[in-house]
Structures are given as C-alpha cells and as structure tokens.
DRENLONU-66029 format. One record per residue (C-alpha): x negated, z, y; residue in one letter. Coordinates in steps of 0.1 Angstrom, whole numbers, padded with zeros to 4 digits, always signed. Layout:
N
XZYA/...
***
This chain:
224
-0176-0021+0022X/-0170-0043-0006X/-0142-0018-0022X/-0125-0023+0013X/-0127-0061+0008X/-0105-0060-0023X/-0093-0027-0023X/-0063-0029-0052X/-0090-0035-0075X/-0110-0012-0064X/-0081+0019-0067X/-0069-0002-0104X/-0107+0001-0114X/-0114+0037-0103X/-0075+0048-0121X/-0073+0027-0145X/-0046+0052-0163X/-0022+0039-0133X/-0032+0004-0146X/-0024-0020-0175X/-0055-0047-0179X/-0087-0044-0188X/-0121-0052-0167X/-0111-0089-0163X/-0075-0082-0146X/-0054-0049-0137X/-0023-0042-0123X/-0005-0013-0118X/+0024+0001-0140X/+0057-0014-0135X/+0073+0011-0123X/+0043+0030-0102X/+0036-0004-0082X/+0038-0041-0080X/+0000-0049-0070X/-0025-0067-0094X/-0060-0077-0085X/-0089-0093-0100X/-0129-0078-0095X/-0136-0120-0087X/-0123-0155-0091X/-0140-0166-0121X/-0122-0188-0144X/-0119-0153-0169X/-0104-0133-0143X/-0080-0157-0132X/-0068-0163-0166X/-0064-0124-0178X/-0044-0122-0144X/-0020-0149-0159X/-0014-0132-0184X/-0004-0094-0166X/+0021-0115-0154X/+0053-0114-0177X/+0074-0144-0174X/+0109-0145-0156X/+0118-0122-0129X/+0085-0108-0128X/+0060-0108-0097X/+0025-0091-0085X/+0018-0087-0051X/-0019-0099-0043X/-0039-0082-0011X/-0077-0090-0004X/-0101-0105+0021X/-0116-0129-0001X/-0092-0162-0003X/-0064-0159-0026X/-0071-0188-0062X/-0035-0188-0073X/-0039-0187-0115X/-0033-0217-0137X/+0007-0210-0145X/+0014-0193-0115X/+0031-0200-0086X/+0027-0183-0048X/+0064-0171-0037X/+0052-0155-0004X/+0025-0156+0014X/+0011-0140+0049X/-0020-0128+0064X/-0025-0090+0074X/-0050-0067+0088X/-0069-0042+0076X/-0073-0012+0099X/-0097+0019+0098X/-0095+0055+0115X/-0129+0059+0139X/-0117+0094+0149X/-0105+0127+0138X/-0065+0130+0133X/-0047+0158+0134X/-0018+0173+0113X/+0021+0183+0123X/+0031+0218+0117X/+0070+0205+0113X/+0066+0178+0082X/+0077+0190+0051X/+0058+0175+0020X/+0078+0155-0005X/+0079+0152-0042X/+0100+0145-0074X/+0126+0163-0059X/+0127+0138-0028X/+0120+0105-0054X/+0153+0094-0048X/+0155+0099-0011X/+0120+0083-0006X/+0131+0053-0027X/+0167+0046-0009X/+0144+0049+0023X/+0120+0026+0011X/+0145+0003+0001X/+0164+0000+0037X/+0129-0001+0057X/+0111-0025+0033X/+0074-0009+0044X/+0057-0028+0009X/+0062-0022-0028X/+0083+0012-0030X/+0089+0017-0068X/+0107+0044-0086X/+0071+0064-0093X/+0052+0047-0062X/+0055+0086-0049X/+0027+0097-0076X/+0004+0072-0060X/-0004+0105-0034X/+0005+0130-0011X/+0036+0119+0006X/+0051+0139+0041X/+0083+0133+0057X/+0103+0149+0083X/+0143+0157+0079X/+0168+0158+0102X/+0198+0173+0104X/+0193+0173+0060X/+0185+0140+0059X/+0149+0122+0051X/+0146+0100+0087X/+0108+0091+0081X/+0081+0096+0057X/+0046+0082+0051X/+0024+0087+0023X/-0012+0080+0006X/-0008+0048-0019X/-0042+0028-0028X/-0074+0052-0034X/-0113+0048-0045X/-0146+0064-0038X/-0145+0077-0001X/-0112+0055+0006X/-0078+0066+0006X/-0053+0042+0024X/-0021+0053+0040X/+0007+0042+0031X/+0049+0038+0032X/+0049+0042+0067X/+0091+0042+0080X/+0118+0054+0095X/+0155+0055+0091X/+0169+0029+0118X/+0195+0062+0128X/+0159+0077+0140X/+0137+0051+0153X/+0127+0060+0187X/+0116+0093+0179X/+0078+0087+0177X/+0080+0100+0138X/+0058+0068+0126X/+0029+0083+0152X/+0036+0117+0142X/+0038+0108+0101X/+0008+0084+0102X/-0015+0107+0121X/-0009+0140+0099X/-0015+0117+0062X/-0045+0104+0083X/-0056+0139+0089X/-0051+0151+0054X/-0072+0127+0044X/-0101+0132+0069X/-0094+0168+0060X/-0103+0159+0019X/-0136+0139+0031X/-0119+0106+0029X/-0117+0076+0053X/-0084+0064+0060X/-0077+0029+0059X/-0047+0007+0060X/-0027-0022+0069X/+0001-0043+0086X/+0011-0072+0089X/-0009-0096+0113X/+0021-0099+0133X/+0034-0069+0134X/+0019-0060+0170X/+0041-0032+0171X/+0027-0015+0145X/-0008-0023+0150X/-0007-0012+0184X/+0008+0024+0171X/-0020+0023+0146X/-0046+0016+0177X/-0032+0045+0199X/-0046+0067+0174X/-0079+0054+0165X/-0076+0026+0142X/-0097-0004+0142X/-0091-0035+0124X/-0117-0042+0099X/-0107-0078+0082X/-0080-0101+0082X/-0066-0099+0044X/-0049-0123+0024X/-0015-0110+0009X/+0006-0133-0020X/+0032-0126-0043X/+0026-0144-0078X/+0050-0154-0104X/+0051-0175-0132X/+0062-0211-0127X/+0093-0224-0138X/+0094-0238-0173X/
***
C-alpha cells in the first residue's frame, strides 16, 4: 500500500517517459500534467524538487499521505486535505459512452476548464482511457484514467457541463472507467476533496471506500 500513500510518485517512477526528474524528484511534463512528487522528504529530495520548479508563473501540485515539507525556495499557494477512495466491488460499464481521443482534446480541455475537476492540461488526455457521453453533439460529461502504477490505476477528470448536471452522468461515467479498469486487472482508486460530501457520497453509492486522508499543495517559487 505504500504506492497508494504517494501515488504521483509512484505513476512518475513507473513512466518516467511522462516525467522530467530523475530518482530524487519527478514531475510530469508541462503540458501532460502539473503534479510533482518526491519518493521521501530527505534533504536531497526536497532540493531536486526545487529545482523542477521553474521560477515565475510556474507551479506543481503536490498529493500524498505523508505530511507535505514545503522545499527551501518555495512557497505553498494552496493547500487542502482530500481523501483517497478505493473500489471494494465489481463495476460495471455503459453501453451509450463514446470513448474520447485527440479528436475530442479540445472539447475535453474547454470542459475541463469550466468544471475545474484538477489539473486538465492540453495532453492530460494521454494520461489514459478517457469516456464521455454527448448530447445533442455536444461533450456534457466525461471521466477518464489519469495517475497509474503496478495494480493501480486511478480515475480521474470526473465532470459535467453545468447545462447537464442532474442527469446522473458522473455515476454513470465514474462507474464504466471503474469497470474498465477492474476489467484490465487493476484496482481503481481515487480522490475528492475532503469536503466535497457530494462527491464522496456518489463515489460511496458505488463501492468506494476511503483509504487515507491525503495532503494536497500547490508549490511555487517564492518571490524574489
């Protein structure tokens, strides 16, 4: 369970070519995702993480159980608590979804954008398998697969268009990329924010448990 404890590193260390770093610090491209991690919190670690971290507009998001050490030259911008949540029974799939790719990227990204589900980047799409369901031509939900390692594959970009909310598409979306991955041997995990009841009810009603309480901070460099 100690991937699931710091699971950014854990998908940075097992694809490292989505990753810039070495075995100190990772994070992933800048356009694929905005998520850096370190393996620990030694002194070595910390400081390789200081310096993924470009200075300027620049930021990492942060997301682990352990307590967050904020690097020497950085600075915490945000920070919250979340949960982490994992299926404990089968899912099963929608026969209506349509599966989404680089033809959708700009779709998925405007949609990301409106909803704010986490770090949506122009590539974030590549992370996984991402479904969504259209109506009436237009994308009103999708979900997807982001963070990944041995066993572990953690759904992901869970929304829906504010023109479609009330539909029940986040139950339906989350379920079938649950199922998918069940269906590939994996164990779905993922998260929410701690106070997002609505959501972690949802997540509940179809078998998730929460694990662990995660940290979450977004780092930057501190003003000269």
């Amino acid at each position: 369970m100690l991937d699931l404890d710091r699971p950014v590193w854990a998908s940075l260390r097992d694809q490292p070519h989505w990753s810039l770093g070495d075995e100190r610090a990772r994070r992933f491209q800048p356009d694929i995702n905005r998520f850096a991690a370190t393996p620990d919190e030694s002194p070595d670690s910390l400081a390789a993480l200081a310096a993924l971290v470009q200075p300027g507009d620049d930021s990492v998001y942060l997301a682990q159980v352990p307590p967050i050490v904020v690097p020497l030259g950085l600075e915490i911008v945000k920070a919250a608590s979340g949960v982490q949540m994992v299926a404990t029974r089968r899912l099963h799939t929608d026969d209506d979804i349509q599966v989404l790719g680089d033809a959708d990227a700009a779709e998925m990204l405007a949609l990301a954008r409106l909803t704010e589900p986490g770090p949506f980047l122009a590539r974030t799409h590549t992370m996984g398998r991402f479904i969504g369901v259209r109506i009436d031509g237009r994308l009103a939900a999708m979900a997807g697969e982001r963070m990944r390692f041995t066993g572990h594959v953690e759904v992901s970009g869970v929304c829906t268009h504010p023109d479609f909310r009330g539909r029940g598409l986040a139950r339906r979306l989350s379920a079938a990329a649950a199922a998918d991955i069940q269906r590939h041997g994996g164990l779905p995990f993922l998260h929410a924010w701690a106070t997002n009841t609505a959501a972690i009810t949802l997540y509940e009603s179809l078998g998730f448990e929460i694990r662990a309480t995660v940290n979450i901070a977004v780092l930057r460099h501190e003003p000269v």
